[in-house]
NUMI-551832 format. One record per residue: residue number from 1; x negated, y negated, z negated of N, C-alpha, C in turn. Coordinates in nm, 4 decimals, always signed. Example, Ala and Ser with C-alpha at 12.3 -4.5 7.8 and 13.67 -1.06 7.14 Angstrom:
! NUMI-551832
{num = 1&n.px = -1.3190&n.py = +0.5690&n.pz = -0.7800&ca.px = -1.2300&ca.py = +0.4500&ca.pz = -0.7800&c.px = -1.3200&c.py = +0.3300&c.pz = -0.7800}
{num = 2&n.px = -1.2850&n.py = +0.2250&n.pz = -0.7080&ca.px = -1.3670&ca.py = +0.1060&ca.pz = -0.7140&c.px = -1.2900&c.py = -0.0030&c.pz = -0.7870}
//
This chain:
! NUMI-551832
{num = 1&n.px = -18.2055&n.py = -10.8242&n.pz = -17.7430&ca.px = -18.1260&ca.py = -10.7046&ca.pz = -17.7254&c.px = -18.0803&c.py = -10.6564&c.pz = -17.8623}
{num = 2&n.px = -17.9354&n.py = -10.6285&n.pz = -17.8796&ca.px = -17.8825&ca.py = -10.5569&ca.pz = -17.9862&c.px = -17.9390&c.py = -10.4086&c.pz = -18.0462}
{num = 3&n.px = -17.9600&n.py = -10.3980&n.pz = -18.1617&ca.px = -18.0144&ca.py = -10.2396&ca.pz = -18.1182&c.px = -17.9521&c.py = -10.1694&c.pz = -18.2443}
{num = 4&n.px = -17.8229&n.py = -10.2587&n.pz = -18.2523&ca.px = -17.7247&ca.py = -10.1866&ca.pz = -18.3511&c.px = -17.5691&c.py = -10.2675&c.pz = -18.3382}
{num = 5&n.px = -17.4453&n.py = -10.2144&n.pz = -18.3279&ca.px = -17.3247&ca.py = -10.3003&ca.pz = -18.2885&c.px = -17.3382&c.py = -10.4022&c.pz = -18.3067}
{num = 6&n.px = -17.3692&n.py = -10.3935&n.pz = -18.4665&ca.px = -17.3235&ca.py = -10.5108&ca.pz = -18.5275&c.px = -17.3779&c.py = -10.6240&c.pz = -18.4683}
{num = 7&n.px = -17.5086&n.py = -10.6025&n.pz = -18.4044&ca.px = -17.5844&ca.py = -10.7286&ca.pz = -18.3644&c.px = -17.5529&c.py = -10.7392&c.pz = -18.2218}
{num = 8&n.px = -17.4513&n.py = -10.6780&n.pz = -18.1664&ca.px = -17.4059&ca.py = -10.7325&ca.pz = -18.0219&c.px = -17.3523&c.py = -10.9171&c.pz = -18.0327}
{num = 9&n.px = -17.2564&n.py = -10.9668&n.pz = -18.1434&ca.px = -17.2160&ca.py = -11.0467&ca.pz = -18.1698&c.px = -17.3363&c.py = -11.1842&c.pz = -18.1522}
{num = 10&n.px = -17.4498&n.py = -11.1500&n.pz = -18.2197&ca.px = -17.5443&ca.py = -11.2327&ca.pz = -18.2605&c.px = -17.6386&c.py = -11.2457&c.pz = -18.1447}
{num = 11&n.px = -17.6723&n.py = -11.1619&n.pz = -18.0422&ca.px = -17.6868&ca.py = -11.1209&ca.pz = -17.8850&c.px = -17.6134&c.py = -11.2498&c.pz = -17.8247}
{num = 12&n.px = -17.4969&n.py = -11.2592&n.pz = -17.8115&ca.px = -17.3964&ca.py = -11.3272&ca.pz = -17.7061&c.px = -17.3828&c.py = -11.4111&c.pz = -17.8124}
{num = 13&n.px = -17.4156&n.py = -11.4533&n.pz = -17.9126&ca.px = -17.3749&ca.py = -11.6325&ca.pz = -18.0012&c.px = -17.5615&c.py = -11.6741&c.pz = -17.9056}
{num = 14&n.px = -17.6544&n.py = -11.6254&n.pz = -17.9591&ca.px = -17.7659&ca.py = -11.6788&ca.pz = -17.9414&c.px = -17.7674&c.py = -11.7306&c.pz = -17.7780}
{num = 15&n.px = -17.7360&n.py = -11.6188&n.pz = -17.6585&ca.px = -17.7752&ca.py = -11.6487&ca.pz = -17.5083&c.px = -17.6491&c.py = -11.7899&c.pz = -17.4982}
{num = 16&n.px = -17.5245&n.py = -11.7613&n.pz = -17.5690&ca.px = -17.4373&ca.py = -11.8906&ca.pz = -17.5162&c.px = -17.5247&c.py = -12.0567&c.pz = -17.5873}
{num = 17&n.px = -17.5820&n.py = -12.0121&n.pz = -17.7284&ca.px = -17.6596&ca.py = -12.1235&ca.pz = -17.7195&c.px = -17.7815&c.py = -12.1992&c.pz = -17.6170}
{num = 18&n.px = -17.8556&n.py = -12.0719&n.pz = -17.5933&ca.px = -17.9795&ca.py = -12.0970&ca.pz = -17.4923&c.px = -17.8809&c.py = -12.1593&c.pz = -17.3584}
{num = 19&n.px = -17.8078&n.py = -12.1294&n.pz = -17.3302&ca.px = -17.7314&ca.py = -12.1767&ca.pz = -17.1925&c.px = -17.6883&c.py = -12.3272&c.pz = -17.2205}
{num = 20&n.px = -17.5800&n.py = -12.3196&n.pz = -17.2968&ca.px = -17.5853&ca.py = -12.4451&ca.pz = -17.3654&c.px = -17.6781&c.py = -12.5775&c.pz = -17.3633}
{num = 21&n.px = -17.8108&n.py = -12.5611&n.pz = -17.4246&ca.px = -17.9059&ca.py = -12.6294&ca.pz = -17.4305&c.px = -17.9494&c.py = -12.6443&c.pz = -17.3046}
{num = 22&n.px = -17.9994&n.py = -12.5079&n.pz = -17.2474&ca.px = -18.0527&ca.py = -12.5300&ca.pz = -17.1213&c.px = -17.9337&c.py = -12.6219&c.pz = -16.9811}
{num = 23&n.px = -17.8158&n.py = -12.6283&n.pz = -17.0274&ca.px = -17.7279&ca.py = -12.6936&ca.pz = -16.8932&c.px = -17.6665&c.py = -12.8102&c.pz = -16.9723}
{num = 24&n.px = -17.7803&n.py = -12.8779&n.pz = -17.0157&ca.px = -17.7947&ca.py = -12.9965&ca.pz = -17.0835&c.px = -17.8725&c.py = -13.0353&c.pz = -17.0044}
{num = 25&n.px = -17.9757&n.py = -12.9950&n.pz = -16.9718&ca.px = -18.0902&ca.py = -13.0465&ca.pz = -16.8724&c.px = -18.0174&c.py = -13.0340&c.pz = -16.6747}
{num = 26&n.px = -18.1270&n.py = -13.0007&n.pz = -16.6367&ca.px = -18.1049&ca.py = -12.9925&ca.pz = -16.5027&c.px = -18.0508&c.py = -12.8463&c.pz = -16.4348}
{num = 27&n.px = -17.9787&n.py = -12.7434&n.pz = -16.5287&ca.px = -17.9708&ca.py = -12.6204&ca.pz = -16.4614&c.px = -17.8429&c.py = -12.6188&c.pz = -16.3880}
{num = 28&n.px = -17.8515&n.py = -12.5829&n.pz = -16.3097&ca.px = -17.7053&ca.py = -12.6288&ca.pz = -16.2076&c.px = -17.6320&c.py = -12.5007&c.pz = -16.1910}
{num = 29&n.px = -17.6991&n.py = -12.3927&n.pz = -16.1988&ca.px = -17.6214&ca.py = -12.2511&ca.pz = -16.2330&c.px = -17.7091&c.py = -12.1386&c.pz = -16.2781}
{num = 30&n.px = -17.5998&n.py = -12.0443&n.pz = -16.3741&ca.px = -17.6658&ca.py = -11.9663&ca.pz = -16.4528&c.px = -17.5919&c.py = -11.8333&c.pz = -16.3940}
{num = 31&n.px = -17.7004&n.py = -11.7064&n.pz = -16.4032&ca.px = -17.6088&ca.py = -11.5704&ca.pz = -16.3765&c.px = -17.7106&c.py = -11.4643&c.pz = -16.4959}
{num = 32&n.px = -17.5858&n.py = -11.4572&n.pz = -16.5287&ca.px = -17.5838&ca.py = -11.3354&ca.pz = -16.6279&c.px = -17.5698&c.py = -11.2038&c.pz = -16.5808}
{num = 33&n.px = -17.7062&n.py = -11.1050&n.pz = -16.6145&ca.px = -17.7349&ca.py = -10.9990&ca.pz = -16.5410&c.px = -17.7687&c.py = -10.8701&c.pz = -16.6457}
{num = 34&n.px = -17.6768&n.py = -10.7782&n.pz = -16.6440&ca.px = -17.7178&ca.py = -10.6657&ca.pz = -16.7282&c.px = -17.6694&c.py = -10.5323&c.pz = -16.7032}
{num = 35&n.px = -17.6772&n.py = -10.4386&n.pz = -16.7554&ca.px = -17.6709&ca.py = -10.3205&ca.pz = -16.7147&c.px = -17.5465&c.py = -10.2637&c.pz = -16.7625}
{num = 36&n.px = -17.4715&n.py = -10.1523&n.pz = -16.6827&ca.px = -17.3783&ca.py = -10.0845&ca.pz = -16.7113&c.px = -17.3249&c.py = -9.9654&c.pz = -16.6810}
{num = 37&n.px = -17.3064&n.py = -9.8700&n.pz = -16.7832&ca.px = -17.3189&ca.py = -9.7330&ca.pz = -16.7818&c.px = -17.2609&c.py = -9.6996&c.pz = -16.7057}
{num = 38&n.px = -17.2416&n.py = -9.6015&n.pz = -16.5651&ca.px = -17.1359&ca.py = -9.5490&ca.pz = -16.4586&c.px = -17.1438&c.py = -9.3970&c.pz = -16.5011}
{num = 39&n.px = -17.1925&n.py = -9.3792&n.pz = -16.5922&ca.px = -17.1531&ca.py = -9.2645&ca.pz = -16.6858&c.px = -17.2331&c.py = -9.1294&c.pz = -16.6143}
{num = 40&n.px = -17.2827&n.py = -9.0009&n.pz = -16.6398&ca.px = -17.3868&ca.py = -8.9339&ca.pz = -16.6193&c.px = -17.5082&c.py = -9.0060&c.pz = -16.5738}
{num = 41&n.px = -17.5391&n.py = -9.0155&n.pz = -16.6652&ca.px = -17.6716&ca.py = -9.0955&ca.pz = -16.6657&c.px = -17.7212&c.py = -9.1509&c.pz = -16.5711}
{num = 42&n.px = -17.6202&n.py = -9.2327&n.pz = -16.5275&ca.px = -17.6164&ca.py = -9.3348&ca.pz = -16.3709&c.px = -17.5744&c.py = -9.4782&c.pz = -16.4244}
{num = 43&n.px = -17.6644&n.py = -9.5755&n.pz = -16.4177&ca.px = -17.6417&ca.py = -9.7309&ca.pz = -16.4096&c.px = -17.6052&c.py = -9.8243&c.pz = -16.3056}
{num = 44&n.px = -17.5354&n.py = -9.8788&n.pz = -16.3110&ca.px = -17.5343&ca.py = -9.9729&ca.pz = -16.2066&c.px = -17.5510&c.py = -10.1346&c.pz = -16.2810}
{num = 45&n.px = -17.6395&n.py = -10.2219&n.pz = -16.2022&ca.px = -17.6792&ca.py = -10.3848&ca.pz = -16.2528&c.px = -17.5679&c.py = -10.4719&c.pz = -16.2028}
{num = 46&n.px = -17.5058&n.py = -10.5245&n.pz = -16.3107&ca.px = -17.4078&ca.py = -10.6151&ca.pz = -16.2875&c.px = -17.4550&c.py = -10.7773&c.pz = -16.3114}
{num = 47&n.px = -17.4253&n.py = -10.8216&n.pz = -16.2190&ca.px = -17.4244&ca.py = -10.9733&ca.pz = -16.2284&c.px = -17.3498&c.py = -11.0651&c.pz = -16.2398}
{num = 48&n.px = -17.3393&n.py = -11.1426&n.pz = -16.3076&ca.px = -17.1861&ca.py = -11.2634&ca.pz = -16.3161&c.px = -17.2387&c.py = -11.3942&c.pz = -16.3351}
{num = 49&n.px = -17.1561&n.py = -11.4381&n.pz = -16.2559&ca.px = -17.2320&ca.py = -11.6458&ca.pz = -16.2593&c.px = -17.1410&c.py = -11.7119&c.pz = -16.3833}
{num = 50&n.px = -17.2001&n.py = -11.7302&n.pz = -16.4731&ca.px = -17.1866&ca.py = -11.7785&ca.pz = -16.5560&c.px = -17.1721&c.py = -11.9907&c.pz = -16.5628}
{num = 51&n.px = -17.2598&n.py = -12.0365&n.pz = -16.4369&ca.px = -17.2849&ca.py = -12.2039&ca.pz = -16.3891&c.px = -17.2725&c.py = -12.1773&c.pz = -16.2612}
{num = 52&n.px = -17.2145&n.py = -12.2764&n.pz = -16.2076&ca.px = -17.1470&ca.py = -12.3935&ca.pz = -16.2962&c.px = -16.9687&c.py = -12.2849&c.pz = -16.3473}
{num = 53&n.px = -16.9430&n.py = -12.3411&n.pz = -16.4249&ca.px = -16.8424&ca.py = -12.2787&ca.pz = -16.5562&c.px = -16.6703&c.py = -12.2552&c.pz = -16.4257}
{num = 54&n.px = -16.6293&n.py = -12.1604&n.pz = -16.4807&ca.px = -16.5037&ca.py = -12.1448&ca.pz = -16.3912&c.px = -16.4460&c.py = -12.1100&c.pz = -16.4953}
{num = 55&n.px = -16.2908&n.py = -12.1898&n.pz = -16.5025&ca.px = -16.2037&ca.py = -12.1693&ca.pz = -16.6050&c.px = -16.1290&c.py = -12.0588&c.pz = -16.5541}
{num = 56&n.px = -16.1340&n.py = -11.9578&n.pz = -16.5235&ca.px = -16.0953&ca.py = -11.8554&ca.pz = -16.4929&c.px = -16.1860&c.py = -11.7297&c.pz = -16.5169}
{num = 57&n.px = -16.3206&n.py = -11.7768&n.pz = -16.5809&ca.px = -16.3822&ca.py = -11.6540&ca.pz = -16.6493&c.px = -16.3327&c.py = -11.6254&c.pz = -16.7691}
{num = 58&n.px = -16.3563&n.py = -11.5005&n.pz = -16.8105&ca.px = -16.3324&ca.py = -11.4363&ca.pz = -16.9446&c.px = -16.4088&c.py = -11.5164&c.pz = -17.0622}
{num = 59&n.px = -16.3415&n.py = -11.5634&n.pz = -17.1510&ca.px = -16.4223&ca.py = -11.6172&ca.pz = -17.2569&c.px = -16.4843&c.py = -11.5017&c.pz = -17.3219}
{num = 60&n.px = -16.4860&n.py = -11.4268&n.pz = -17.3490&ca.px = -16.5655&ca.py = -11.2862&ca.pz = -17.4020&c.px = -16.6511&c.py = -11.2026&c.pz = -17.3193}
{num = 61&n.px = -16.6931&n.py = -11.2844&n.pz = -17.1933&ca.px = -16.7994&ca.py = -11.2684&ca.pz = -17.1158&c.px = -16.9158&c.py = -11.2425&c.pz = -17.1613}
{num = 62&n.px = -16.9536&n.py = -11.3426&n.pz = -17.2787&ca.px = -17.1057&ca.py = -11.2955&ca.pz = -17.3233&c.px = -17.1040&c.py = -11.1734&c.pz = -17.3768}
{num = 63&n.px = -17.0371&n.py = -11.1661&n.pz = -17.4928&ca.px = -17.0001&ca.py = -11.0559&ca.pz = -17.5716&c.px = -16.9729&c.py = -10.9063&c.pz = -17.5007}
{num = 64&n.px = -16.8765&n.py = -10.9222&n.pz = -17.4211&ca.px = -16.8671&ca.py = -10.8216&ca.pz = -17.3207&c.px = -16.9785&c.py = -10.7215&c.pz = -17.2687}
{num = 65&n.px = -17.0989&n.py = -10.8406&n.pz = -17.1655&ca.px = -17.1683&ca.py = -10.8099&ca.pz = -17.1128&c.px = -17.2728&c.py = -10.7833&c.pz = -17.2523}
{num = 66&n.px = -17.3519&n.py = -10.7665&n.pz = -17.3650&ca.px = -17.3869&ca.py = -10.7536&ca.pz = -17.4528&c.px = -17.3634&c.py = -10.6282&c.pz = -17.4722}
{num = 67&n.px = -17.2287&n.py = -10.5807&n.pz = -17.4808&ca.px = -17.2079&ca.py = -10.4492&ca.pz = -17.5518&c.px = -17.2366&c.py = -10.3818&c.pz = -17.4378}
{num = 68&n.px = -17.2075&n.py = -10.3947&n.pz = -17.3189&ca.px = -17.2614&ca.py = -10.3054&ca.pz = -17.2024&c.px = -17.3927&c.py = -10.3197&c.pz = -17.1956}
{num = 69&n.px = -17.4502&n.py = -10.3727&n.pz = -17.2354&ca.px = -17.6048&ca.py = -10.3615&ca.pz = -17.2088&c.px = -17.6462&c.py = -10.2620&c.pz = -17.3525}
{num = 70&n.px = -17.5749&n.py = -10.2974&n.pz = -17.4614&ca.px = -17.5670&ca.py = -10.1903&ca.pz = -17.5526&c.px = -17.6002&c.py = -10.0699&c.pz = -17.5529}
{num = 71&n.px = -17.4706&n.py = -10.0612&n.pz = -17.4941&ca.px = -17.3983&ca.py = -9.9052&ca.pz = -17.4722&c.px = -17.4993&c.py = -9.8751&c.pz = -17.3400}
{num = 72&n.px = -17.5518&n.py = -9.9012&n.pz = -17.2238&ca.px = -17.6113&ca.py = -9.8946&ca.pz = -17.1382&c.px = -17.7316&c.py = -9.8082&c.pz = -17.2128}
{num = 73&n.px = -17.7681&n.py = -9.8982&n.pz = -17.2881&ca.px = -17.9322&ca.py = -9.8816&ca.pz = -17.3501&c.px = -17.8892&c.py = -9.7076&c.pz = -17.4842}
{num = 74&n.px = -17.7914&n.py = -9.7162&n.pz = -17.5333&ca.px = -17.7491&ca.py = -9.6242&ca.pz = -17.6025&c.px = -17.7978&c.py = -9.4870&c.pz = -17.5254}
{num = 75&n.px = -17.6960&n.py = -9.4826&n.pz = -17.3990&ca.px = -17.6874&ca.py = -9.3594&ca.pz = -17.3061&c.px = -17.8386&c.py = -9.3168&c.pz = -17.2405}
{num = 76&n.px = -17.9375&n.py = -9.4231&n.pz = -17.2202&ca.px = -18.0381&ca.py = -9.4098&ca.pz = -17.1927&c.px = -18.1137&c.py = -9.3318&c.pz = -17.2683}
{num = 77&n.px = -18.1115&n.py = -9.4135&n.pz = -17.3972&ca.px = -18.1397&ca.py = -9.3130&ca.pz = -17.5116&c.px = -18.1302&c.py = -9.2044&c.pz = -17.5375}
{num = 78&n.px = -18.0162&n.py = -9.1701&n.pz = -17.5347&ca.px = -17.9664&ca.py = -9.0258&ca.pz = -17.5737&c.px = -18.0018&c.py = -8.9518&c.pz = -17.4164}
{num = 79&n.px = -17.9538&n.py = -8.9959&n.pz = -17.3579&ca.px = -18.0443&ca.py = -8.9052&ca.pz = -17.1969&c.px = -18.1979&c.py = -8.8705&c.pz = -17.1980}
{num = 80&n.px = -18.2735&n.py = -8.9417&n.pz = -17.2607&ca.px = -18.4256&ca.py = -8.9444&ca.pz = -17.2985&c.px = -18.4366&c.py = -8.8512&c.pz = -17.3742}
{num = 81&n.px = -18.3893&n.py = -8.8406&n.pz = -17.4953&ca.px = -18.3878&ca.py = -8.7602&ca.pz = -17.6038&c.px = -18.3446&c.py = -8.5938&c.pz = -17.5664}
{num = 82&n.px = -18.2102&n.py = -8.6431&n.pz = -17.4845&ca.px = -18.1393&ca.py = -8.4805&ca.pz = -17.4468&c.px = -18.3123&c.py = -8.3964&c.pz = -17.3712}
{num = 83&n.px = -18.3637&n.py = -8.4885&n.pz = -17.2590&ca.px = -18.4172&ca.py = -8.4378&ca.pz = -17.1715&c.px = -18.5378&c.py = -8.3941&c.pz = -17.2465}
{num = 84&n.px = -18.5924&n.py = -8.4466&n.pz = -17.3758&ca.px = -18.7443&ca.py = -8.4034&ca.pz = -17.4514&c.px = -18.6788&c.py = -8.2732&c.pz = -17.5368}
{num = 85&n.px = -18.5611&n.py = -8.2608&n.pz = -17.5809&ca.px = -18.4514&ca.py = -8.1293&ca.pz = -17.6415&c.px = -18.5144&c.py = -8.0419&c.pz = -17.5829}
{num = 86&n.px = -18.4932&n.py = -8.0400&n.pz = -17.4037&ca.px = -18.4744&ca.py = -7.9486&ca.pz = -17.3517&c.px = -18.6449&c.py = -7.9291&c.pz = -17.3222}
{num = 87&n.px = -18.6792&n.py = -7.9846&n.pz = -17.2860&ca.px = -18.8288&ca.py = -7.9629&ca.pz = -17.2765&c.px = -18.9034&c.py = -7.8790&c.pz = -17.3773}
{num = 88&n.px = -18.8533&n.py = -7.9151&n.pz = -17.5048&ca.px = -18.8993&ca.py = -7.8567&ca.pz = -17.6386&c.px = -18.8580&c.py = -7.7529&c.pz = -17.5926}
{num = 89&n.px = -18.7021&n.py = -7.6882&n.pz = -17.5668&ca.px = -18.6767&ca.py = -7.5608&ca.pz = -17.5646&c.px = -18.7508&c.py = -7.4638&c.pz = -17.4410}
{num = 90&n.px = -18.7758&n.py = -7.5444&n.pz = -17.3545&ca.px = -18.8291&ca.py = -7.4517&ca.pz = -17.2466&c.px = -18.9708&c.py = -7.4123&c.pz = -17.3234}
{num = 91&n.px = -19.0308&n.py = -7.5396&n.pz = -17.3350&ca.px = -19.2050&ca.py = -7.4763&ca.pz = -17.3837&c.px = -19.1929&c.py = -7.3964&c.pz = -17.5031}
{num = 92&n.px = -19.0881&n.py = -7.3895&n.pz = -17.5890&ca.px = -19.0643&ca.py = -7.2879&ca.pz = -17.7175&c.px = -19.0510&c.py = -7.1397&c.pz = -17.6626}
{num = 93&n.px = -18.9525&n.py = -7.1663&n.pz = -17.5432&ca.px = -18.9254&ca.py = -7.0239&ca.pz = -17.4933&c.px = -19.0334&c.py = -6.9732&c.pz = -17.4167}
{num = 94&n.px = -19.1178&n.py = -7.0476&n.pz = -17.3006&ca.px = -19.2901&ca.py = -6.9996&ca.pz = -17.3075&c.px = -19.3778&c.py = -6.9311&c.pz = -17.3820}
{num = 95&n.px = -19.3400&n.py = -6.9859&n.pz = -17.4622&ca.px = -19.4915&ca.py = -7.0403&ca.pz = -17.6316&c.px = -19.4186&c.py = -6.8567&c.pz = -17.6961}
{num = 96&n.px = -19.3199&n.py = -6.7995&n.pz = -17.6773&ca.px = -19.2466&ca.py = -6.7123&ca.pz = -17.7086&c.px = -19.2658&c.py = -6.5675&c.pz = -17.6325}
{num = 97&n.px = -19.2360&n.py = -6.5822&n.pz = -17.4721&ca.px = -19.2727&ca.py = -6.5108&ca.pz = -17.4294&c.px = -19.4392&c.py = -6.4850&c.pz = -17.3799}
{num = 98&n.px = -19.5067&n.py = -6.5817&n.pz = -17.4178&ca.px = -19.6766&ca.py = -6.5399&ca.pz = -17.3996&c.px = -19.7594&c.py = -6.4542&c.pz = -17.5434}
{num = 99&n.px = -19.6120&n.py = -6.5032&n.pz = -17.6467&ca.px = -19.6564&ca.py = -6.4434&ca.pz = -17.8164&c.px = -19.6683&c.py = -6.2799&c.pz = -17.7910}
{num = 100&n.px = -19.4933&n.py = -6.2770&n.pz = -17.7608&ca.px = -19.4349&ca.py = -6.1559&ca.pz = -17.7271&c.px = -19.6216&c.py = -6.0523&c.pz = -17.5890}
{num = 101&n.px = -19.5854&n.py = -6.1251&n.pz = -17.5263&ca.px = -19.6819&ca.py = -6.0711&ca.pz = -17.4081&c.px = -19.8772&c.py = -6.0137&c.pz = -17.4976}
{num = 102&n.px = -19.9258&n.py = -6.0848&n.pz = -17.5700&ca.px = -20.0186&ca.py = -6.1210&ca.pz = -17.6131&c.px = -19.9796&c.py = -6.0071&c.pz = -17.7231}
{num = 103&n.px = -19.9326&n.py = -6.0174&n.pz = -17.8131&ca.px = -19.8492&ca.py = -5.8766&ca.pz = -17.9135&c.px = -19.8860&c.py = -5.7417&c.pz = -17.8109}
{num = 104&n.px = -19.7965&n.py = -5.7694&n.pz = -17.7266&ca.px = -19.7821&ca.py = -5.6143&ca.pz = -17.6376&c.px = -19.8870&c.py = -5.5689&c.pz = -17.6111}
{num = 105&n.px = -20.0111&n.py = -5.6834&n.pz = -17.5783&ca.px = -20.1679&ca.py = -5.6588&ca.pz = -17.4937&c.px = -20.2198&c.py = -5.5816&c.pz = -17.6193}
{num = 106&n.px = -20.2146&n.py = -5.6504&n.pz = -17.7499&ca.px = -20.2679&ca.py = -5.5870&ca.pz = -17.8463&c.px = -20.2440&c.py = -5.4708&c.pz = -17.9044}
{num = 107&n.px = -20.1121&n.py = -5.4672&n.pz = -17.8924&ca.px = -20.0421&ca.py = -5.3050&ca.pz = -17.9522&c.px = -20.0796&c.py = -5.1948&c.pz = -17.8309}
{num = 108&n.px = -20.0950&n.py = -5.2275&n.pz = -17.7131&ca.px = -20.1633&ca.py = -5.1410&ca.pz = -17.6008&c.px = -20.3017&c.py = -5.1046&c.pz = -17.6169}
{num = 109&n.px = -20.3604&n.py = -5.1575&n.pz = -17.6669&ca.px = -20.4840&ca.py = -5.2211&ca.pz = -17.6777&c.px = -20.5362&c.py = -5.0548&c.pz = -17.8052}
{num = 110&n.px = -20.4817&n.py = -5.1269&n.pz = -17.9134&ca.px = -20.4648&ca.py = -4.9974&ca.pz = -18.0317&c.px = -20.4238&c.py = -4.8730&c.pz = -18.0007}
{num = 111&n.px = -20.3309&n.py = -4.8956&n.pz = -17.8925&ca.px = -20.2830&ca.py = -4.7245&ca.pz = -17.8946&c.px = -20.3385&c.py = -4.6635&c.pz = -17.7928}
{num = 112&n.px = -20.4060&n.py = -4.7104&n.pz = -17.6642&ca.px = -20.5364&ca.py = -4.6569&ca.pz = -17.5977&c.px = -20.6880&c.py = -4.6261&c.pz = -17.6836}
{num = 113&n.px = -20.7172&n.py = -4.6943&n.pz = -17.8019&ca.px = -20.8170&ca.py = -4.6737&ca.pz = -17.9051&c.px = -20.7810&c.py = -4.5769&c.pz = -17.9502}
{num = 114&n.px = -20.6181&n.py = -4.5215&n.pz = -18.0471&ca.px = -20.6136&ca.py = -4.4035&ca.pz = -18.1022&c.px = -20.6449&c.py = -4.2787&c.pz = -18.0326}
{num = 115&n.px = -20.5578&n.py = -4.3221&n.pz = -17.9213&ca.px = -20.5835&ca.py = -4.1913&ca.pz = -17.8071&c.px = -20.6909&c.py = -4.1563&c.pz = -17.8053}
{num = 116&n.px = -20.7997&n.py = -4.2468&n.pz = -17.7854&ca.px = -20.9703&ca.py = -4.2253&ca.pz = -17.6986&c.px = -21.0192&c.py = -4.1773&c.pz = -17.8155}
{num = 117&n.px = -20.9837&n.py = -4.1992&n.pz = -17.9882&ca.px = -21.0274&ca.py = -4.1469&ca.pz = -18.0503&c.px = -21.0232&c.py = -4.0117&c.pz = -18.0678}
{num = 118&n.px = -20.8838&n.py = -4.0002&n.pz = -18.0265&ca.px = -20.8422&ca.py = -3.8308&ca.pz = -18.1370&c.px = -20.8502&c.py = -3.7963&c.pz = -17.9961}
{num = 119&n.px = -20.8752&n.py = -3.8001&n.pz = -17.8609&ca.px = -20.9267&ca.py = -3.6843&ca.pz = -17.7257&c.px = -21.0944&c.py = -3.6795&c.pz = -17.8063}
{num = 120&n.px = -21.1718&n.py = -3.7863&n.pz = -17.8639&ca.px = -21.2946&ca.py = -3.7452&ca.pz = -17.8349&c.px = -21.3110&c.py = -3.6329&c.pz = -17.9916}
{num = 121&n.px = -21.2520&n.py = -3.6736&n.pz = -18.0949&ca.px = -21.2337&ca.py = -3.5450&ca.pz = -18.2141&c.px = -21.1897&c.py = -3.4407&c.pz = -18.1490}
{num = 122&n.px = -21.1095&n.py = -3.4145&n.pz = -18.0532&ca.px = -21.0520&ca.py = -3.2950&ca.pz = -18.0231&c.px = -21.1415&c.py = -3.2391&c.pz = -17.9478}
{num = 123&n.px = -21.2586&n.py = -3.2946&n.pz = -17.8930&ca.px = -21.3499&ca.py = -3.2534&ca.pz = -17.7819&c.px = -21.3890&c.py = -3.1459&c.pz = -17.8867}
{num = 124&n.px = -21.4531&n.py = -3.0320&n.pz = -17.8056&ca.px = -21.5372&ca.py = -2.9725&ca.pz = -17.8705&c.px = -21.6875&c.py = -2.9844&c.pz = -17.8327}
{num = 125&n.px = -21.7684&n.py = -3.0002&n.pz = -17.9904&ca.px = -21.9044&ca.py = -3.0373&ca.pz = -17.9983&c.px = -21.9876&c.py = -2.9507&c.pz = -17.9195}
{num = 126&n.px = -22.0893&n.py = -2.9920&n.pz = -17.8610&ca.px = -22.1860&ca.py = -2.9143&ca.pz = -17.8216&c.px = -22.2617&c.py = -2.8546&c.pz = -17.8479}
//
């Protein structure tokens, strides 16, 4: 798997070799299977028969399917990432309002102490 453009190229030289070699031997057909972005973070698995060879496929088939598995794996990424963003922000905004809450308990806390103090100074002694 590519896990930078540039190496989409080197992706689709390497699998056309492995095919190559391998339909040297006994492989009688090959299908090329990878993923492709249908955009909001929805995939759909594409498959293409690659064996036995039809001169009517795209010669930039490997390559093609490469960068969609790319770009596939890209969007995944960044969908992963968006979704831990937001996670961070929710538990920040928690972690925020329990500060806030926990503050308030304490500042309540003090100003029922002042009170109880200065009613019991104001008492008169016995």
């Amino acid at each position: 798997m590519a896990s930078h453009v540039g190496g989409v190229d080197d992706v689709a030289l390497k699998t056309a070799e492995e095919i190559a070699r391998a339909s040297a031997g006994e492989l009688s057909k090959v299908v090329l299977v990878y993923t492709q972005s249908s955009g909001a973070a929805t995939w759909r698995v594409v498959a293409e028969t690659l064996l036995p060879f039809s001169m009517t496929a795209d010669p930039a088939q490997l390559t093609h399917a490469a960068m969609e598995s790319f770009a596939s794996e890209n969007v995944a990424r960044l969908t992963a990432m968006k979704l831990a963003h937001d996670n961070i922000e929710d538990k920040l905004a928690l972690m925020t309002r329990l500060e806030r809450e926990g503050r308030q308990e304490e500042i309540t806390t003090e100003l029922l102490d002042i009170v109880t103090g200065a009613e019991a100074m104001a008492r008169p002694t016995p």
